[in-house]
C-alpha positions as semicolon CSV with decimal commas, in nm:
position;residue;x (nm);y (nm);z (nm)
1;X;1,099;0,502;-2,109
2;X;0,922;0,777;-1,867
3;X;0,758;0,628;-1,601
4;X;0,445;0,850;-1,409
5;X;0,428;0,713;-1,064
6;X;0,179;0,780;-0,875
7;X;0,148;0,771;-0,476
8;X;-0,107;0,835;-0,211
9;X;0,111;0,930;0,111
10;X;0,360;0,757;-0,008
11;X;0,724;0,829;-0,216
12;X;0,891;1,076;-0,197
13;X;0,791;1,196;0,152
14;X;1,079;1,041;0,443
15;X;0,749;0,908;0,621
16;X;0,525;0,784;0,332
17;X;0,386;0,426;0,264
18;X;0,548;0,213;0,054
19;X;0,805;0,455;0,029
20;X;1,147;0,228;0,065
21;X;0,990;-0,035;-0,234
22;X;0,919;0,307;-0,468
23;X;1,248;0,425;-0,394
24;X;1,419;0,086;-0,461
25;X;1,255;0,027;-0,760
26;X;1,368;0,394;-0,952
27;X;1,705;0,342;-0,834
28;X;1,679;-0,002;-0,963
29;X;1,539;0,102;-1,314
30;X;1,756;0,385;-1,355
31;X;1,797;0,347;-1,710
32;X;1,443;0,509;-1,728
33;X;1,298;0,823;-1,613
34;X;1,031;0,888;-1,326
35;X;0,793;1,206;-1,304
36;X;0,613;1,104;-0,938
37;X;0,300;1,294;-0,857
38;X;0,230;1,253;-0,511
39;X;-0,116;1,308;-0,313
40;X;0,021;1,419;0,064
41;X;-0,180;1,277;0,354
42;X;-0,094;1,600;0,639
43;X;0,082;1,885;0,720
44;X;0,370;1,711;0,937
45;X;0,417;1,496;0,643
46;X;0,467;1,765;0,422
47;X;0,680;1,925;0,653
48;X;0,894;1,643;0,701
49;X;1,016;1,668;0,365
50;X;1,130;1,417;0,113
51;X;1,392;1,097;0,061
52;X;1,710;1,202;-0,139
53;X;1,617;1,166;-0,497
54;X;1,826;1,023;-0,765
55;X;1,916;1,158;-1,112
56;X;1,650;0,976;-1,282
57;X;1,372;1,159;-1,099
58;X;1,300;1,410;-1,368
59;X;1,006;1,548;-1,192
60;X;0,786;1,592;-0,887
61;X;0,460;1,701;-0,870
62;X;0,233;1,707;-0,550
63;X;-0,097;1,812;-0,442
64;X;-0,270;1,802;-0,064
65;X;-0,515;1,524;0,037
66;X;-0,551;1,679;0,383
67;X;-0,617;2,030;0,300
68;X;-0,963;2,152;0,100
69;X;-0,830;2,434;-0,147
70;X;-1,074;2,701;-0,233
71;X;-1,084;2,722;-0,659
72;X;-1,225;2,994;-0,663
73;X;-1,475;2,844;-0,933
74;X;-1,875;2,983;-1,000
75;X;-2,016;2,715;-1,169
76;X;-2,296;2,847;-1,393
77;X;-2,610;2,747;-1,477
78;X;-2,530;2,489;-1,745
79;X;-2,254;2,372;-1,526
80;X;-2,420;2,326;-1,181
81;X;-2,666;2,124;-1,379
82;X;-2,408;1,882;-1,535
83;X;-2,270;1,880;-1,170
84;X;-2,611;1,759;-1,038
85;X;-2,644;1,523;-1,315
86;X;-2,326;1,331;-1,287
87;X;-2,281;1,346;-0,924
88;X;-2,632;1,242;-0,890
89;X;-2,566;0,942;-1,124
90;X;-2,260;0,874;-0,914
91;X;-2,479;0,868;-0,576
92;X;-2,683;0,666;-0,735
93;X;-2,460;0,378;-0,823
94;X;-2,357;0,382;-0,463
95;X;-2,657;0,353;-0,302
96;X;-2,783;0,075;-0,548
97;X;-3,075;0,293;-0,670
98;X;-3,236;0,265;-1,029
99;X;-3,137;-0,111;-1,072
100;X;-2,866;-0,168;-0,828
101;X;-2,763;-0,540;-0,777
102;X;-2,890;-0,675;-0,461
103;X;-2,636;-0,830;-0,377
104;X;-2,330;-0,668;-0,446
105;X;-2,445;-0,269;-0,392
106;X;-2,288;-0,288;-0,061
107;X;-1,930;-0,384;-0,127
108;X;-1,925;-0,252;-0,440
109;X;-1,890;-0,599;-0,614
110;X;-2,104;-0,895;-0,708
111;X;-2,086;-1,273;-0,585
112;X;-1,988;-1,389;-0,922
113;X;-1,667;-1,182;-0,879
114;X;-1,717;-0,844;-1,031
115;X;-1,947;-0,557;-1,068
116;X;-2,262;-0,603;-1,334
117;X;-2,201;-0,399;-1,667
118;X;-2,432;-0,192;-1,673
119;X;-2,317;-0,051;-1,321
120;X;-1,962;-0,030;-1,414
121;X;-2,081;0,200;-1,699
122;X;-2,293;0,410;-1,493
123;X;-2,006;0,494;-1,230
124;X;-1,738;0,552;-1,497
125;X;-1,984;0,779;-1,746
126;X;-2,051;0,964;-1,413
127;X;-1,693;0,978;-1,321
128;X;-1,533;1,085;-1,609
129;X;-1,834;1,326;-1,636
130;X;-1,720;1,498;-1,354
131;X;-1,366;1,472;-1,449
132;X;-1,462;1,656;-1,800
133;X;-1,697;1,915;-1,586
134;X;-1,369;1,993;-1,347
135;X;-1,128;2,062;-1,691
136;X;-1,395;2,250;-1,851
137;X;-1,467;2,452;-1,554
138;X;-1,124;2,483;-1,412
139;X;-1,195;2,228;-1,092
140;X;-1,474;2,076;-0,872
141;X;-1,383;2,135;-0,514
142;X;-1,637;2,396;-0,428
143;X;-1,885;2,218;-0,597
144;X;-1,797;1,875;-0,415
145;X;-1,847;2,059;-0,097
146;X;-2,117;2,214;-0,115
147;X;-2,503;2,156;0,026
148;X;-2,587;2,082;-0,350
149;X;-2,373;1,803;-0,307
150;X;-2,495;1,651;0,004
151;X;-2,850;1,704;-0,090
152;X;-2,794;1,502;-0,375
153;X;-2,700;1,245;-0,228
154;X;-2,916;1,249;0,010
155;X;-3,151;1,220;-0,305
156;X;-2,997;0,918;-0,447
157;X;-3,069;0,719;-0,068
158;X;-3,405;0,794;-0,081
159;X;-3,446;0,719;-0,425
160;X;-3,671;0,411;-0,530
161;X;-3,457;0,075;-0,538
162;X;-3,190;0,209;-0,300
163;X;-3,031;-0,035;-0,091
164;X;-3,168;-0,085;0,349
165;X;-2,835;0,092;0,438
166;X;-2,875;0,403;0,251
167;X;-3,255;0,439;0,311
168;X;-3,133;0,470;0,680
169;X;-2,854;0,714;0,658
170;X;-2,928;0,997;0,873
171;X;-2,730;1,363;0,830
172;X;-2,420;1,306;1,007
173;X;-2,409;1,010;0,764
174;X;-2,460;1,190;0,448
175;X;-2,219;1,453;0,560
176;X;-1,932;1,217;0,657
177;X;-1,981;1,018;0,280
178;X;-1,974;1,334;0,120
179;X;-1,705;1,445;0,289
180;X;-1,473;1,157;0,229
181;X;-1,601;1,127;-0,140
182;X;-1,531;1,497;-0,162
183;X;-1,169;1,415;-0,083
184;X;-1,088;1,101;-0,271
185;X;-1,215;1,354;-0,563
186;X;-0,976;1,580;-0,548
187;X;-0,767;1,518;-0,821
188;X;-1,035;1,569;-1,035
189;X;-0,975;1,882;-1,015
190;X;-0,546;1,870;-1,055
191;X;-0,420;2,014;-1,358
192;X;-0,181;1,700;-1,440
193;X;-0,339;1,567;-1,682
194;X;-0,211;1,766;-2,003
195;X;0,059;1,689;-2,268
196;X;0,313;1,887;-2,051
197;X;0,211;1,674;-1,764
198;X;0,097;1,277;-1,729
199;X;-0,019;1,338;-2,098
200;X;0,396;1,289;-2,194
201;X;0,459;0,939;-1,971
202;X;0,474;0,659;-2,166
203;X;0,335;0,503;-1,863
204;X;0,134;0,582;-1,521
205;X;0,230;0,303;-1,238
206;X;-0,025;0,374;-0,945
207;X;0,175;0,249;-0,634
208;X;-0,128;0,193;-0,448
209;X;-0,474;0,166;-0,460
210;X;-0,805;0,403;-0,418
211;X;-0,707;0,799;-0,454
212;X;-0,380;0,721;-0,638
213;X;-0,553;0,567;-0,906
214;X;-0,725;0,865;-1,007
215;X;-0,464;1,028;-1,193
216;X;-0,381;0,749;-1,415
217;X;-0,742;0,683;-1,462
218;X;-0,782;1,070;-1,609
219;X;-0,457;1,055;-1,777
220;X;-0,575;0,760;-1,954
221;X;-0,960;0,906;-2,018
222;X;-0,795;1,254;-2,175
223;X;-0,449;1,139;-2,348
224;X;-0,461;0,794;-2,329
225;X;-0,146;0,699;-2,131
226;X;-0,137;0,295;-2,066
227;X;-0,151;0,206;-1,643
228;X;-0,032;-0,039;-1,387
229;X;-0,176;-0,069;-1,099
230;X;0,004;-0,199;-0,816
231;X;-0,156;-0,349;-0,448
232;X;-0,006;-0,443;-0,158
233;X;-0,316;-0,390;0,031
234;X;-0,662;-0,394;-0,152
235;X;-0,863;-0,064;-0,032
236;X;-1,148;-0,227;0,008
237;X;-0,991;-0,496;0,228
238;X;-0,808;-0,179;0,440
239;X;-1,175;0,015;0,476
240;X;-1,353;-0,352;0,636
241;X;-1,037;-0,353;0,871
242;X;-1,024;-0,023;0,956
243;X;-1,374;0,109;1,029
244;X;-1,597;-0,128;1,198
245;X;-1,748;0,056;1,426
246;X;-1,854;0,293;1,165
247;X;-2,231;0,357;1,140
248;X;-2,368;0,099;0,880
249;X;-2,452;0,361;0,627
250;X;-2,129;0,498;0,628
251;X;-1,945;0,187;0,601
252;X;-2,175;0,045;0,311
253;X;-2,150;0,353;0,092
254;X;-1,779;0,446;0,147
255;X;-1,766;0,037;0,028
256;X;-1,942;0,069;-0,264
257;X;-1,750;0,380;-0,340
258;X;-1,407;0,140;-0,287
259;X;-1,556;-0,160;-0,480
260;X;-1,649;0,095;-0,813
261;X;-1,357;0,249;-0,771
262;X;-1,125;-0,074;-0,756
263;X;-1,315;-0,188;-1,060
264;X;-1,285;0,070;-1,311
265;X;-0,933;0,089;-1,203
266;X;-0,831;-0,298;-1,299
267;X;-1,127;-0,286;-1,582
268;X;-0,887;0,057;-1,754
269;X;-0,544;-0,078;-1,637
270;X;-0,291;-0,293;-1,904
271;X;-0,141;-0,459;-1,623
272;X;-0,264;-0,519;-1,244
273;X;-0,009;-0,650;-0,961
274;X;-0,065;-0,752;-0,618
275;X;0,147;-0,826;-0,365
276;X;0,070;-1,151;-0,267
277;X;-0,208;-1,423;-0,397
278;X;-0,414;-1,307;-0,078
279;X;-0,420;-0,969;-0,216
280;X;-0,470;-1,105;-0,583
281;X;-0,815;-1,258;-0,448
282;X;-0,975;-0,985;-0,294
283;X;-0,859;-0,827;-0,699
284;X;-1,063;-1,124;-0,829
285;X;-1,358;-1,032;-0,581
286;X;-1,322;-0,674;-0,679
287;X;-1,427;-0,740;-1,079
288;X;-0,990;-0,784;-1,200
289;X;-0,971;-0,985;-1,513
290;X;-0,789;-1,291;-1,406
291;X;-0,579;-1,258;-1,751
292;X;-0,427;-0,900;-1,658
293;X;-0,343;-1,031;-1,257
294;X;0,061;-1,071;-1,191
295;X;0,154;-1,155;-0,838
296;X;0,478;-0,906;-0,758
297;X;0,578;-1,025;-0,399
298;X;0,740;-0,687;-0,220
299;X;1,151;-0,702;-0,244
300;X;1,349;-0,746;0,058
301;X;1,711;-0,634;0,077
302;X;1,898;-0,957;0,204
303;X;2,212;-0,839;0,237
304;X;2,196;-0,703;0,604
305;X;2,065;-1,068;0,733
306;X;2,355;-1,273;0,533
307;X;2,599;-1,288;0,808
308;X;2,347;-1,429;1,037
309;X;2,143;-1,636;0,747
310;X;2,488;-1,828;0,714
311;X;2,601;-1,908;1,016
312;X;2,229;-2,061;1,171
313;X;2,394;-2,244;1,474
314;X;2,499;-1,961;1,629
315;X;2,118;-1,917;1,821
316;X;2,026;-1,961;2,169
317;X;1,833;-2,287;2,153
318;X;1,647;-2,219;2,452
319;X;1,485;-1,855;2,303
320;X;1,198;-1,793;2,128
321;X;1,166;-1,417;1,943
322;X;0,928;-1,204;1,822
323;X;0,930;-0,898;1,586
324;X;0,740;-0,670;1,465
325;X;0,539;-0,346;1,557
326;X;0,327;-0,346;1,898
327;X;-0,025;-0,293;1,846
328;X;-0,318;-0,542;1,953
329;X;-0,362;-0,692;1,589
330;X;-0,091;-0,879;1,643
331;X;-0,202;-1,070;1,993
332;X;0,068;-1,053;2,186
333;X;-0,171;-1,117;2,462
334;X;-0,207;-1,522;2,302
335;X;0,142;-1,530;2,246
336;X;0,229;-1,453;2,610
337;X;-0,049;-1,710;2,713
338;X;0,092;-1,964;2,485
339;X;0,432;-1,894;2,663
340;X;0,355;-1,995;2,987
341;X;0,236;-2,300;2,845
342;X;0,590;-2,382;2,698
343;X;0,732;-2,289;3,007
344;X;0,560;-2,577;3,189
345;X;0,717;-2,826;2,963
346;X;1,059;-2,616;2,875
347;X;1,154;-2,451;3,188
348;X;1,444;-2,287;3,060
349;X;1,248;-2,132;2,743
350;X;1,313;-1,741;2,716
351;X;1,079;-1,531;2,513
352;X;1,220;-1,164;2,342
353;X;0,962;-0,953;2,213
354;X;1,152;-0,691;2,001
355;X;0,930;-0,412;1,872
356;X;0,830;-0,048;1,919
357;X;0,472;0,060;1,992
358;X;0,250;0,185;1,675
359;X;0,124;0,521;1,803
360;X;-0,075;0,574;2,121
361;X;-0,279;0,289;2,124
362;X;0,043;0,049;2,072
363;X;0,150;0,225;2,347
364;X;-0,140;0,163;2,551
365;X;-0,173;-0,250;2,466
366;X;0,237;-0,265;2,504
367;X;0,127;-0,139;2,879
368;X;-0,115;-0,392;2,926
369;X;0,134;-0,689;2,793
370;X;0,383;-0,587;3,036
371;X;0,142;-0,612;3,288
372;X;-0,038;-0,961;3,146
373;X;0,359;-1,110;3,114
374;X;0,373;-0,960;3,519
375;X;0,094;-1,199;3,587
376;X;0,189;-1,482;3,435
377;X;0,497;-1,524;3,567
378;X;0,533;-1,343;3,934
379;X;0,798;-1,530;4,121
380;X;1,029;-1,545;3,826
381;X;1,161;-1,130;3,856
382;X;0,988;-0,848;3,989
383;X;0,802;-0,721;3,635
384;X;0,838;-0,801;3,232
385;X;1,093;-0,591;3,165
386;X;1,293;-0,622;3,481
387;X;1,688;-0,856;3,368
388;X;1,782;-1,117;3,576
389;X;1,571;-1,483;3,575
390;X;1,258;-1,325;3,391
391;X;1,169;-1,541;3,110
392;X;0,981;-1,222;2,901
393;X;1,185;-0,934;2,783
394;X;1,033;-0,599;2,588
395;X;1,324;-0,492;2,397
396;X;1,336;-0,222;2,025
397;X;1,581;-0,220;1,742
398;X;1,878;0,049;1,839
399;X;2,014;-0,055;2,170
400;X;2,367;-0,230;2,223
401;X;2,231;-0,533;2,215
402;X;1,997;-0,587;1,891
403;X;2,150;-0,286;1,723
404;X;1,998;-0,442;1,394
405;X;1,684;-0,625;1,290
406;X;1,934;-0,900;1,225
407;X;2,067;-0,911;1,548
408;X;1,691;-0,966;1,692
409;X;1,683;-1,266;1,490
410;X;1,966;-1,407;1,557
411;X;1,928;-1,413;1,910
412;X;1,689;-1,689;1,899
413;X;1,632;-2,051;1,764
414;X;1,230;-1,986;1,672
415;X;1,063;-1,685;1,577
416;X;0,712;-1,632;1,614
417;X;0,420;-1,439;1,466
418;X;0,097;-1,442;1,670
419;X;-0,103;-1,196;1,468
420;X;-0,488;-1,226;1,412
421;X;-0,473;-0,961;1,106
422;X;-0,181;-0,932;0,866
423;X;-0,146;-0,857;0,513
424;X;0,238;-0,953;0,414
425;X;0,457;-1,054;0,689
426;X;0,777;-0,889;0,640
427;X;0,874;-0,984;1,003
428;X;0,851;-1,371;0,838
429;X;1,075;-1,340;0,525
430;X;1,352;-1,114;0,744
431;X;1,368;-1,457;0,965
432;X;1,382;-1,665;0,687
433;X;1,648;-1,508;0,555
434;X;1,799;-1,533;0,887
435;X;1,763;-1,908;0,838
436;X;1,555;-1,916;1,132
437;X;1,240;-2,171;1,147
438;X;0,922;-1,980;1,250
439;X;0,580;-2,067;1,401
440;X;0,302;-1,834;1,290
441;X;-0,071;-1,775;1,271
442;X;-0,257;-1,851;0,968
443;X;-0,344;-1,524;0,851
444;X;-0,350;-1,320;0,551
445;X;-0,017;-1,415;0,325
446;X;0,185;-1,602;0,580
447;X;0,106;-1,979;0,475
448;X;0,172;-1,816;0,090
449;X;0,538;-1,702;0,228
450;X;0,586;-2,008;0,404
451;X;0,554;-2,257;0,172
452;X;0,587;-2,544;0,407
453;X;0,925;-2,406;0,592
454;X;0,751;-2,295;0,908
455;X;0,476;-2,429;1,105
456;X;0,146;-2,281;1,098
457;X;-0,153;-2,250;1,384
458;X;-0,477;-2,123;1,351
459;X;-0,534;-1,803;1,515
460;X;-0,652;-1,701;1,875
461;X;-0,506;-2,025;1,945
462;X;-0,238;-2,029;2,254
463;X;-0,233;-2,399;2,289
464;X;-0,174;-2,443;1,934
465;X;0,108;-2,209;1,922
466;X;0,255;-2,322;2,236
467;X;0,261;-2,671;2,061
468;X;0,400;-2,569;1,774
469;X;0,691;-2,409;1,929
470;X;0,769;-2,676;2,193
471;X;0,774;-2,955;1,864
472;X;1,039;-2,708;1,758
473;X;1,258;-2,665;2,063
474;X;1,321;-2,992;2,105
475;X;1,417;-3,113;1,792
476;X;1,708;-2,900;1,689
477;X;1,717;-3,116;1,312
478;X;1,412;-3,021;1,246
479;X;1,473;-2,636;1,265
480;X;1,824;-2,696;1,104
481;X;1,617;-2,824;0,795
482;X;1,334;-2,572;0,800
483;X;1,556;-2,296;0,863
484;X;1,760;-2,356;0,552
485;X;1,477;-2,440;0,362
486;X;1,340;-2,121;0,450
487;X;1,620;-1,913;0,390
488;X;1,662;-2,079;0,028
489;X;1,283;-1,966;-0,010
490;X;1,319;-1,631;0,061
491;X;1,643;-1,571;-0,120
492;X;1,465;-1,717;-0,456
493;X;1,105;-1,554;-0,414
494;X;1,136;-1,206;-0,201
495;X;1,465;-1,044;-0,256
496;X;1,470;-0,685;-0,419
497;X;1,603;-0,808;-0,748
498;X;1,328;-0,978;-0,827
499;X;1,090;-0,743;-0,762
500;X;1,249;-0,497;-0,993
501;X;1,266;-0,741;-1,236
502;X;0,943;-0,833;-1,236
503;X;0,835;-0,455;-1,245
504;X;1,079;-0,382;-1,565
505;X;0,921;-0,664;-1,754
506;X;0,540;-0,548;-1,687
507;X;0,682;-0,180;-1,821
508;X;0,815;-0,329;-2,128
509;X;0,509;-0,564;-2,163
510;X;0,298;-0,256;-2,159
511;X;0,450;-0,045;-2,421
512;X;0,521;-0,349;-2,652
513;X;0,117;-0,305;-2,673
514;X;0,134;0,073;-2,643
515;X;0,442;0,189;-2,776
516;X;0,597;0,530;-2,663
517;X;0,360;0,810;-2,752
518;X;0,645;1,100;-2,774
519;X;0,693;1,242;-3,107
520;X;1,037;1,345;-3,184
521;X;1,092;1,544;-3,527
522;X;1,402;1,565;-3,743
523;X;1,581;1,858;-3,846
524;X;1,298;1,942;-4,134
525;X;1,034;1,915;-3,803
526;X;0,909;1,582;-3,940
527;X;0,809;1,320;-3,693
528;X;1,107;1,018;-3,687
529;X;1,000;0,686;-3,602
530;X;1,170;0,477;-3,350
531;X;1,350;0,766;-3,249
532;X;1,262;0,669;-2,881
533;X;1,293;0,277;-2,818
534;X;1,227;0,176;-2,457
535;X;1,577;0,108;-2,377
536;X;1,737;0,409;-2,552
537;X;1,827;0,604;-2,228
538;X;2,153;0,558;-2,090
539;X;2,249;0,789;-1,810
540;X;2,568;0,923;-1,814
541;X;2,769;1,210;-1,661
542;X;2,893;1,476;-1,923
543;X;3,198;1,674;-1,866
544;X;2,977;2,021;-1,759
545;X;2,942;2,034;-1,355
546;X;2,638;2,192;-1,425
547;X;2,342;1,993;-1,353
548;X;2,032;2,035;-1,564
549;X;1,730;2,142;-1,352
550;X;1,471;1,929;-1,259
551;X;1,122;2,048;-1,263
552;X;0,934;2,043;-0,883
553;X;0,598;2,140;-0,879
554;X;0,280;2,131;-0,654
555;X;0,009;2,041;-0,869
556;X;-0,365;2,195;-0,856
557;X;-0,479;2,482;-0,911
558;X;-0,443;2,588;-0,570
559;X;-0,113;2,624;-0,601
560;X;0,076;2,878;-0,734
561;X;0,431;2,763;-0,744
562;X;0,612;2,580;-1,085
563;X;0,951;2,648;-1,012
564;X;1,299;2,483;-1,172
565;X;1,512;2,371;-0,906
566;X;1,916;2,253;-0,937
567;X;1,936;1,902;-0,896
568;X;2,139;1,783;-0,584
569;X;2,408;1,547;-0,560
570;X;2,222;1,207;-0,568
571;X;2,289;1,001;-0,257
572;X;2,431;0,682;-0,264
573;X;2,171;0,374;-0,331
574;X;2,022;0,212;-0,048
575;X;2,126;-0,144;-0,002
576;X;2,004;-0,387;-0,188
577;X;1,936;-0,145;-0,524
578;X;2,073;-0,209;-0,844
């Protein structure tokens, strides 16, 4: 089977998103082939290169999200007005003009659960107008950039029947939409989508939602390759978290644009995952046909946490531990708050907080924590992260002594999460398959991953969660039971084997319905069926040291470059692939 997977800063790049699970799973599947076409998100991530690839990576292509190419393409007259006409249509169904619901324009999705019909329609006709007008034409950038482009939609929000918001979006509004619709465009105009390119998959798995969905949504529309799409973090979900201070327009069009997007994508798609039931909701919400919904929780290597997973007694009893990264969504402000609370009835409590700061504004909140946990407790040491008698450490990963996650774990008899946002909590399965008992907030997946092995508080709730852990410090059965409770959970539901596995079986479920769509001809050039069942690769090493080349390529027609390149030595599988 040939697999087209699809990323949006992600795989192959060393610092993309979701890039350990993509790399996992080909190494995992390596009885099939990958091609990976990959949108890049900057130039230091471009720069920083890419993960060693294995043999079964027959292909890269990639393309630049952060860049706008020039395409050198005139429209003409005939074109500029199809332009106008499907871009307008596509303004349109954002703003909610010309019959918009009234209730779901603004998200993009109804109350009942998914978008109407007859607005579904209208964004895909105008979408896959656009994607026709960018073949014909030879791409779309200049024309998605241009004051034609803005003043059309600046049409479609003054239109009759458009929604409050867009009525009330003012220029730098309607510049910033178009710009960021502009750019989630962009592979409109990529020139992957013919029989040498996504048109020869058998498959298209989209590791992610919004932009990456694109490709396999045009290689579907032109050659009609079967796709998967697979969230660990809805879009639309991501864009309420992410810009709320955003001007109202803004945020209700860029919505809408999320919410049509989201739905044509699970409407077209064979199969759609999600990473946790959380996830699968906001799918629901989003118009996802319950029937095509598979929850794929993300695979954790357990192998590194075994040691410590089997021998549970070996924890400081008196030491509570948190892990993670450092950044105010996950309130360590409460958590340090619900400390001193457990240090009036367990004096000799310690708290470890093991975690790096997430850019500059980690940074920043890590500065005020130290100074919050200098506070709280003043005649204990002379500041947070001073040794001796002070109850609060602020340690990272790497030193002597946690030189593993593991090791962070392990050093205490309850770990905590204190977050007031979170989508999965990797932090929580690592400690469960530590063995160790954990107290957390109820947020996003985390009462899904528990499963009744860990105690759960509401959030924003330091009395709660110092409650929660003091019940747990002093009754050392209790977290003996949970613990291994919760280490038998993770081992059945989150390990990296069964991720892959559930992954292979969606691929073969898919092209039992769409069978594999290369042709392969005798010696008299007639086409021979079966010739290419879905398990007929087997990779094996021939005798010639030669390696055959493998095709890299930056896709677009901005780019000039489609050169062979010898394959390297693969490099050994991470831990935890099979």
């Amino acid at each position: 089977m040939r697999i087209g997977l699809l990323t949006e800063g992600g795989y192959p790049y060393v610092s993309g998103d979701a890039r350990l699970w993509c790399d996992r799973l080909v190494r995992g599947l390596a009885q099939h082939e990958f091609d990976v076409y990959a949108l890049s998100r900057s130039q230091e991530q471009e720069d920083e290169g890419w993960v060693p690839l294995p043999p079964n990576v027959r292909r890269v292509r990639t393309a630049p999200l952060w860049m706008a190419e020039d395409d050198d393409v005139v429209l003409g007259r005939r074109a500029r007005r199809r332009f106008r006409e499907c871009f307008g249509e596509l303004a349109a169904v954002l703003c909610g003009a010309s019959g918009g619901s009234s209730v779901g324009v603004s998200v993009g999705v109804s109350v009942s659960g998914g978008t109407s019909t007859r607005e579904a329609d209208r964004f895909a006709n105008a979408l896959y107008g656009l994607a026709e007008l960018a073949r014909d034409e030879g791409g779309l950038a200049g024309a998605l950039r241009s004051e034609s482009a803005v003043r059309t939609l600046e049409r479609a929000c003054r239109a009759p029947g458009a929604h409050r918001a867009a009525r009330e979006a003012r220029v730098p509004d309607l510049l910033a939409v178009a710009t960021y619709v502009e750019r989630a465009l962009r592979p409109l105009s990529l020139d992957w989508y013919e029989d040498n390119g996504l048109g020869a998959v058998d498959l298209c798995h989209a590791a992610s939602g919004g932009t990456a969905v694109l490709p396999g949504l045009l290689a579907r529309h032109f050659t009609g390759v079967p796709l998967l799409v697979t969230e660990y973090g809805v879009r639309l979900r991501t864009h309420y978290l992410t810009a709320p201070d955003a001007p109202p327009a803004v945020r209700s069009l860029l919505a809408a644009f999320h919410g049509r997007l989201a739905a044509e994508a699970y409407a077209r798609a064979e199969i759609v995952t999600a990473g946790n039931t959380h996830a699968r909701r906001w799918q629901e919400r989003c118009g996802a046909d319950r029937g095509k919904l598979r929850t794929v929780y993300p695979g954790m290597d357990a192998r590194p946490f075994a040691d410590v997973g089997e021998s549970p007694d070996c924890a400081d009893p008196d030491t509570l531990v948190w892990v993670g990264r450092v950044e105010p969504a996950k309130d360590l402000v409460s958590l340090l708050h619900a400390f001193a609370e457990v240090r009036k009835r367990q004096p000799r409590t310690r708290l470890r907080i093991v975690g790096a700061p997430a850019g500059v504004e980690g940074a920043a909140y890590l500065g005020h924590c130290r100074t919050l946990a200098a506070q709280l407790f003043p005649d204990e040491a002379d500041g947070p992260h001073a040794a001796g008698d002070n109850p609060v450490s602020f340690e990272e990963i790497g030193g002597p002594e946690l030189p593993g996650a593991a090791d962070a774990y392990a050093s205490g008899a309850v770990t905590v999460l204190s977050s007031v946002v979170e989508g999965f909590p990797l932090s929580l399965v690592e400690a469960m398959l530590c063995g160790r008992v954990t107290v957390s907030t109820d947020v996003g997946a985390v009462t899904e991953v528990i499963g009744g092995t860990g105690l759960v508080v509401p959030p924003r709730n330091p009395q709660a969660l110092a409650e929660a852990c003091v019940a747990l410090l002093r009754d050392p059965e209790r977290r003996a039971r949970l613990g291994a409770a919760a280490r038998a959970r993770a081992l059945e539901l989150f390990t990296v084997e069964q991720n892959i596995e559930a992954f292979h079986g969606s691929y073969l479920e898919i092209v039992s319905r769409a069978p594999i769509r290369r042709v392969v001809l005798d010696e008299a050039g007639a086409p021979l069926p079966f010739a290419v069942p879905a398990e007929a690769h087997v990779p094996v090493r021939w005798a010639d040291p030669s390696p055959s080349p493998r095709l890299v390529a930056r896709g677009g027609p901005g780019w000039a470059t489609d050169k062979p390149v010898r394959a390297t030595t693969p490099a050994p599988a991470p831990e935890g692939a099979r």
